[in-house]
Backbone bond lengths (Angstrom), bond angles and torsions (degrees), N, CA, C in turn:
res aa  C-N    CA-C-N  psi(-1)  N-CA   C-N-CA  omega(-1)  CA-C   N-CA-C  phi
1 X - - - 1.441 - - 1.520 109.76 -
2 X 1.121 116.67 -38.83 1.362 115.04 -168.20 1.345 104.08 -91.97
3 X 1.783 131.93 -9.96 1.745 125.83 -179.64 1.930 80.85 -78.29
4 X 1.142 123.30 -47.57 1.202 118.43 -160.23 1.811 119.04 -73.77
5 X 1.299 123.62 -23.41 1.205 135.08 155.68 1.548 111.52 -55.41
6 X 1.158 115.97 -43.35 1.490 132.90 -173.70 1.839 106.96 -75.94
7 X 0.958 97.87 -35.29 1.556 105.47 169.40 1.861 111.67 -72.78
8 X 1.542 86.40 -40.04 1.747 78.48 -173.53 1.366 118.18 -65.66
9 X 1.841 120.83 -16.02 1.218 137.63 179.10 1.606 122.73 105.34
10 X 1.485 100.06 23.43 1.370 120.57 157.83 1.419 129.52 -84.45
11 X 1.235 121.21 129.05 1.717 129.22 -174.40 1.670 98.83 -60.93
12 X 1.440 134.01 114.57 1.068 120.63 173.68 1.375 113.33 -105.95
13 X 1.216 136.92 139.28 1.423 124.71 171.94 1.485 120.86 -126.76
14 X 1.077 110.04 88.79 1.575 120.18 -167.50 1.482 109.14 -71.89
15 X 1.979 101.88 123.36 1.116 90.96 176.34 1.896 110.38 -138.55
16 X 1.349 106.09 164.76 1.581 107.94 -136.06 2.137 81.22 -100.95
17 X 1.165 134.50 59.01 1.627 100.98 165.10 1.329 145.24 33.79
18 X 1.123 128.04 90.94 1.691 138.32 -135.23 1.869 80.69 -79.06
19 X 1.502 136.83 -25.20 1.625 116.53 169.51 1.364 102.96 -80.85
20 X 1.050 135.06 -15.69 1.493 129.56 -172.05 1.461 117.20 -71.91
21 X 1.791 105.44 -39.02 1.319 115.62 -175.50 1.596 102.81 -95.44
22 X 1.260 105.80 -1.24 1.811 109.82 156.22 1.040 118.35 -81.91
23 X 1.706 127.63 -8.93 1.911 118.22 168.86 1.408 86.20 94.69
24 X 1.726 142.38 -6.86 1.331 125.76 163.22 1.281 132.13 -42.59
25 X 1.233 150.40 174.77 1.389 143.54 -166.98 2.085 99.02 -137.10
26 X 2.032 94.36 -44.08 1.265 86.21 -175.29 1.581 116.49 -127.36
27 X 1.192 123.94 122.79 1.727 130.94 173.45 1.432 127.00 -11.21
28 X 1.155 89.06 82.87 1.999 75.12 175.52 1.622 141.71 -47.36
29 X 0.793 158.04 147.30 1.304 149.98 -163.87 1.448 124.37 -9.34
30 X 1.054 140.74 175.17 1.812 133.59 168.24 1.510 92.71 -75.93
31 X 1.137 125.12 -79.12 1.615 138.49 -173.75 1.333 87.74 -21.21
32 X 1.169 168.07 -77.86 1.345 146.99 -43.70 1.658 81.31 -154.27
33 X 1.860 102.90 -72.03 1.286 127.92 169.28 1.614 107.37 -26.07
34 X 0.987 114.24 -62.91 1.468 143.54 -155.51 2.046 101.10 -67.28
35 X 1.383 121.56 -48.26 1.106 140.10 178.29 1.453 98.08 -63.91
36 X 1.737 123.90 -41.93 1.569 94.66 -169.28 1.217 101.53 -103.61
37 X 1.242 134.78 -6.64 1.456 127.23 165.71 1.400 119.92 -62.05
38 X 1.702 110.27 -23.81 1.443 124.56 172.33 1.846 112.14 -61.49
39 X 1.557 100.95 -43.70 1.522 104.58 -165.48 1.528 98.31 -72.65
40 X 1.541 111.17 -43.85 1.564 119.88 -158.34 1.950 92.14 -60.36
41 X 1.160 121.18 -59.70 1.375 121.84 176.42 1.789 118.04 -36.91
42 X 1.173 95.63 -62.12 1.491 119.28 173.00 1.672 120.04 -40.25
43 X 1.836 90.52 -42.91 1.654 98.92 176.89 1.658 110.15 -73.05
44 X 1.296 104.47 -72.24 1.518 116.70 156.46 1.545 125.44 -21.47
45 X 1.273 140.48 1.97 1.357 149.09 -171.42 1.057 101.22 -124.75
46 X 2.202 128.45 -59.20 0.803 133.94 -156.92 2.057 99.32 -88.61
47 X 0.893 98.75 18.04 1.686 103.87 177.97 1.350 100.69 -120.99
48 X 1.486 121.99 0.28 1.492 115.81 -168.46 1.601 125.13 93.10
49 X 1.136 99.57 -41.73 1.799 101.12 -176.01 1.596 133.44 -52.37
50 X 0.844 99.26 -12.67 1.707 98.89 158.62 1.599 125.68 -119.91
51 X 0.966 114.01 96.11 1.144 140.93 169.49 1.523 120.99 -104.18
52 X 1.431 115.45 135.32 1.443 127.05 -163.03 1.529 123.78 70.13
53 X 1.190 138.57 -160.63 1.268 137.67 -168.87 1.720 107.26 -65.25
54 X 1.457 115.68 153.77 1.704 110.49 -171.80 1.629 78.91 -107.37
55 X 1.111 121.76 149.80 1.331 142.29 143.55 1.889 135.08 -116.49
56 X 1.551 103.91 51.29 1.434 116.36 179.29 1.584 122.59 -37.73
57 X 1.476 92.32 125.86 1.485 95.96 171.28 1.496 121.53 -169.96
58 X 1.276 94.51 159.43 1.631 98.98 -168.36 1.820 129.03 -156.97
59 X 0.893 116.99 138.81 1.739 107.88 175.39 1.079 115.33 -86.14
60 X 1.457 101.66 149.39 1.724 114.08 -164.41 1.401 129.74 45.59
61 X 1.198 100.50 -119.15 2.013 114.02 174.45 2.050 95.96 -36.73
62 X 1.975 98.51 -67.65 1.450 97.46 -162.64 2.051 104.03 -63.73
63 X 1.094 119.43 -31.29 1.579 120.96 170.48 2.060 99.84 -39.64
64 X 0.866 122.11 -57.47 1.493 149.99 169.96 1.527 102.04 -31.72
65 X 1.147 96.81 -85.61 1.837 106.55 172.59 1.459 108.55 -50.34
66 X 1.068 128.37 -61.24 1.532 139.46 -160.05 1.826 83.80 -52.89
67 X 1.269 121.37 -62.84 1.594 102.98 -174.30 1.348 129.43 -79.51
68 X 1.765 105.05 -13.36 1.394 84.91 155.80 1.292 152.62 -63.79
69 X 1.764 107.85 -44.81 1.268 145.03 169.38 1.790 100.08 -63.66
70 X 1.313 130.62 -4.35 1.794 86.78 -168.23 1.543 103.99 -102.33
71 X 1.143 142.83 18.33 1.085 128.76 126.15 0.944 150.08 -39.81
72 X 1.837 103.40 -53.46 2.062 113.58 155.55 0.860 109.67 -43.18
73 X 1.516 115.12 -57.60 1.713 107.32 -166.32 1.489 133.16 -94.92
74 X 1.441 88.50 26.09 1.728 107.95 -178.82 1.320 121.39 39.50
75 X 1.622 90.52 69.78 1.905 105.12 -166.08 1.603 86.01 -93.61
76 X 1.376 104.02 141.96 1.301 144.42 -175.72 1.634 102.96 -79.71
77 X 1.279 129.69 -34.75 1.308 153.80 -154.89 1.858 118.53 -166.11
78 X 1.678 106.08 151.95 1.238 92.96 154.14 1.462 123.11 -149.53
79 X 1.208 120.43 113.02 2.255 103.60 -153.18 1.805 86.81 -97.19
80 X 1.663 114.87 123.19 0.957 95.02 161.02 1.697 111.67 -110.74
81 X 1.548 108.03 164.56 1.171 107.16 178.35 1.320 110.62 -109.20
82 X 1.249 132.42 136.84 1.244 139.85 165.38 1.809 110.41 65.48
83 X 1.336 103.13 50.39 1.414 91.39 -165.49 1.319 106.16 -98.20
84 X 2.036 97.67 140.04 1.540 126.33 -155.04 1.879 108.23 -75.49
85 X 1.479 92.14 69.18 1.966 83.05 -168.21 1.757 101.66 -56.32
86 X 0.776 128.35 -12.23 1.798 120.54 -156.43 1.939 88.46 -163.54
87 X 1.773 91.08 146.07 1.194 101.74 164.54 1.669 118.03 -67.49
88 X 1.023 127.81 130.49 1.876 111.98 173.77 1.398 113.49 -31.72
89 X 1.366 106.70 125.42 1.875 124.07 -179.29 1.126 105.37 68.82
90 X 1.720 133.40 14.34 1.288 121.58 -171.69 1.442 110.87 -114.32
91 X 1.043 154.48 13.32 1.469 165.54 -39.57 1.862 76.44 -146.26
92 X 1.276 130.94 -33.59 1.397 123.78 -169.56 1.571 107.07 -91.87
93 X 1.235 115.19 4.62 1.817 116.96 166.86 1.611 111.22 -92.80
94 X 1.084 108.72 30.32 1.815 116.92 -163.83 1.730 96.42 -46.06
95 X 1.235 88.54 154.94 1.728 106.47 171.85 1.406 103.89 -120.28
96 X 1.273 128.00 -11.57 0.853 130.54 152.92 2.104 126.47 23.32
97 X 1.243 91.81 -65.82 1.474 116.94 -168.55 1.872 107.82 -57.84
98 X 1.488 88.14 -39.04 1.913 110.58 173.63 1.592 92.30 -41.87
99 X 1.403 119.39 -85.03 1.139 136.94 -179.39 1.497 109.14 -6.79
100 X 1.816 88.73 -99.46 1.530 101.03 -178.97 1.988 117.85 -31.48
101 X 1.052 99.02 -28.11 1.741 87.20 -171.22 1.988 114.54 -97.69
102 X 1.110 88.30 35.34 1.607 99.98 151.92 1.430 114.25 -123.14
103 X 1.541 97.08 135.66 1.442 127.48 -160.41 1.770 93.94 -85.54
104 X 1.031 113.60 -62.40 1.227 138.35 -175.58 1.809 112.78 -40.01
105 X 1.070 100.63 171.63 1.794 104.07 -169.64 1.806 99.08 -81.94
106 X 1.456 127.09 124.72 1.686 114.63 178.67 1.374 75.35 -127.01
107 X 1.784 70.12 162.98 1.616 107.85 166.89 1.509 106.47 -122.12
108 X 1.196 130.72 168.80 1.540 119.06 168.04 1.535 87.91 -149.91
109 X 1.703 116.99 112.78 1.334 111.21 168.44 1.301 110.17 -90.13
110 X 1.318 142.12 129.48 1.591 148.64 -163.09 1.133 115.23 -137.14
111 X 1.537 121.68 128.91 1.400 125.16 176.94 1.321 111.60 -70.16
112 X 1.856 122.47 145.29 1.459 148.66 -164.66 1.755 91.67 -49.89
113 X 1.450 98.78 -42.24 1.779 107.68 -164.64 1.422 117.07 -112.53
114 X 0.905 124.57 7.42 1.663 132.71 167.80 1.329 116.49 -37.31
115 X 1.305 89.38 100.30 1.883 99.75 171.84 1.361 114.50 -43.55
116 X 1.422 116.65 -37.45 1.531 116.28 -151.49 1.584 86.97 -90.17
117 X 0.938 124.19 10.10 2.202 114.70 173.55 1.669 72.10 142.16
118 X 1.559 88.16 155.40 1.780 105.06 154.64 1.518 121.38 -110.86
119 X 0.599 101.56 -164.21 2.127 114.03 176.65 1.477 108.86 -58.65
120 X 1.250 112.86 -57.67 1.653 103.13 169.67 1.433 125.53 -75.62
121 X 1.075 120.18 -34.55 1.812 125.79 152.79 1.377 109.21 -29.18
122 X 1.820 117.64 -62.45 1.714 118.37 -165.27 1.852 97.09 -72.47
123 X 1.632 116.72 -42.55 1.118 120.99 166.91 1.302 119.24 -28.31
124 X 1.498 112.34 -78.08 1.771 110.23 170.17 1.060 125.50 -38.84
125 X 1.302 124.28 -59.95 1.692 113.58 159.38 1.455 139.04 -27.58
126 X 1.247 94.15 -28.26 1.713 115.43 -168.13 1.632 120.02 -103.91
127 X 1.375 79.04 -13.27 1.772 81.41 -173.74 1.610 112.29 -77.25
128 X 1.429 97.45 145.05 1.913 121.87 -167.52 1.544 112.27 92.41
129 X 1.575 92.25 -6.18 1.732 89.68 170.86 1.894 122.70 -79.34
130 X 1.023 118.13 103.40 1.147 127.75 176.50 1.755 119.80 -30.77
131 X 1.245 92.38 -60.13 1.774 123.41 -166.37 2.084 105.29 -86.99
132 X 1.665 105.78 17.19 1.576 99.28 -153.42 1.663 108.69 -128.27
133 X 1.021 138.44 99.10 1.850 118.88 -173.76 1.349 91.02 -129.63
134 X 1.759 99.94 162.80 1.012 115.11 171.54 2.179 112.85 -122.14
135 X 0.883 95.60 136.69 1.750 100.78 -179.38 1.439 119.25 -114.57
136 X 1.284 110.68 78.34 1.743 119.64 173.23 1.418 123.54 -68.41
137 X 1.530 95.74 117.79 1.209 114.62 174.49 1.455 135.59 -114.78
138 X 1.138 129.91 166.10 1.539 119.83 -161.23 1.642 107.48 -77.45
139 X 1.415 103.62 137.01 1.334 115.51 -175.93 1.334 121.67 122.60
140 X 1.696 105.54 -170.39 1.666 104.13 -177.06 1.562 107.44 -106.11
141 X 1.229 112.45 -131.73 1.652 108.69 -162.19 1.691 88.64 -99.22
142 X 1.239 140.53 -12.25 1.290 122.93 179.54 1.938 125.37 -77.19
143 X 1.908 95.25 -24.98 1.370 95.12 166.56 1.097 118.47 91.58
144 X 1.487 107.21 -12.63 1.425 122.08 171.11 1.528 140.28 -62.56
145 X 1.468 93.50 -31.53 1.383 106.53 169.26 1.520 121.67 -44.09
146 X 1.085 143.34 -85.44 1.495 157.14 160.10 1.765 94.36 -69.79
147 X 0.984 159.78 116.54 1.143 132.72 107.98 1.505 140.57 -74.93
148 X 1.072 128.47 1.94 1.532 152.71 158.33 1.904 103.76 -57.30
149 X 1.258 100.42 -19.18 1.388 113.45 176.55 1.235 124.14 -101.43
150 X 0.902 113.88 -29.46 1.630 142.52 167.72 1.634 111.90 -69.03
151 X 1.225 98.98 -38.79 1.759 98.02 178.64 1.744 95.16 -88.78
152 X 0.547 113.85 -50.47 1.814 122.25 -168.68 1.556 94.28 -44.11
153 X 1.338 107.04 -49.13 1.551 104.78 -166.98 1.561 100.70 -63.44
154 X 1.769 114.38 -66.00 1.186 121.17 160.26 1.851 126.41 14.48
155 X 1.493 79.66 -89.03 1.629 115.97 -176.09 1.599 101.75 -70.23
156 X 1.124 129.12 -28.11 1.600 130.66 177.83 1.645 108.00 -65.07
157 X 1.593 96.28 -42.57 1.612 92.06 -179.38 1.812 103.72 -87.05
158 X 1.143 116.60 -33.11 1.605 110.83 -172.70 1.772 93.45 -46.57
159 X 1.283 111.25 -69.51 1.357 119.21 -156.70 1.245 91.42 -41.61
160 X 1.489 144.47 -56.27 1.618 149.64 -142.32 1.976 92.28 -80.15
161 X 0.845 108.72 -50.10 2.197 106.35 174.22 1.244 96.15 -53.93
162 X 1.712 123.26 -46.33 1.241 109.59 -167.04 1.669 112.63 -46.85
163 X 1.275 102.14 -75.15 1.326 123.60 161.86 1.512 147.12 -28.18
164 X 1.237 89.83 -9.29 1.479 125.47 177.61 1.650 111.89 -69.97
């Protein structure tokens, strides 16, 4: 997704989760999440690198962050990938609320079979939102299945903010 964003002529800046590059397996708290996505942004600005509109985004956990935070960081956009509305079989732990509180234009690309909610699950949440779609694609919450589909969707909505 991101060689193909980069092709379309978007600044991409891929970044790896400060537990991830600790050998962690599972997300530490939101607060927690939320604090280093603050610094990583923070660093990234004060070095220059973001310049022009922010378009935050992320899979799973970082899909999560990306909508909490893009208000602070006056995200322009927010594409999430694979985002974890419900624990698997837990459909009444909704995160729901993440969602709704971006102002900003989202996308949520979601696998056909995603344990954690599917495409019409994040859909219901979303519906009457003007500024909000969802693009289901084949597979589960990893995205792996097709990813050629996953960027397409991606890059389908980047180009459409562009254009905006």
């Amino acid at each position: 997704m991101t060689a193909e964003a980069a092709r379309a002529g978007w600044r991409v800046i891929g970044v790896e989760q400060p537990w991830r590059v600790a050998g962690r397996r599972i997300a530490p708290a939101p607060p927690r999440l939320d604090e280093g996505w603050h610094a990583i942004v923070g660093g990234l600005r004060a070095r220059g690198l973001l310049t022009g509109p922010l378009v935050q985004g992320g899979r799973s956990a970082g899909a999560r962050v990306a909508c909490r935070t893009a208000a602070q960081h006056g995200a322009a956009g927010v594409l999430a990938l694979a985002f974890p509305l419900h624990p698997p079989g837990r459909p009444e732990k909704s995160r729901a609320d993440e969602l709704l509180v971006v102002a900003a234009p989202l996308v949520v690309v979601q696998g056909e079979t995603d344990s954690f909610g599917g495409p019409a699950d994040v859909a219901a949440v979303l519906r009457g939102r003007a500024t909000a779609s969802v693009y289901a694609v084949p597979g589960d919450h990893s995205l792996k299945r097709n990813v050629d589909v996953v960027a397409a969707a991606a890059v389908t909505w980047l180009a459409a903010q562009a254009a905006a």
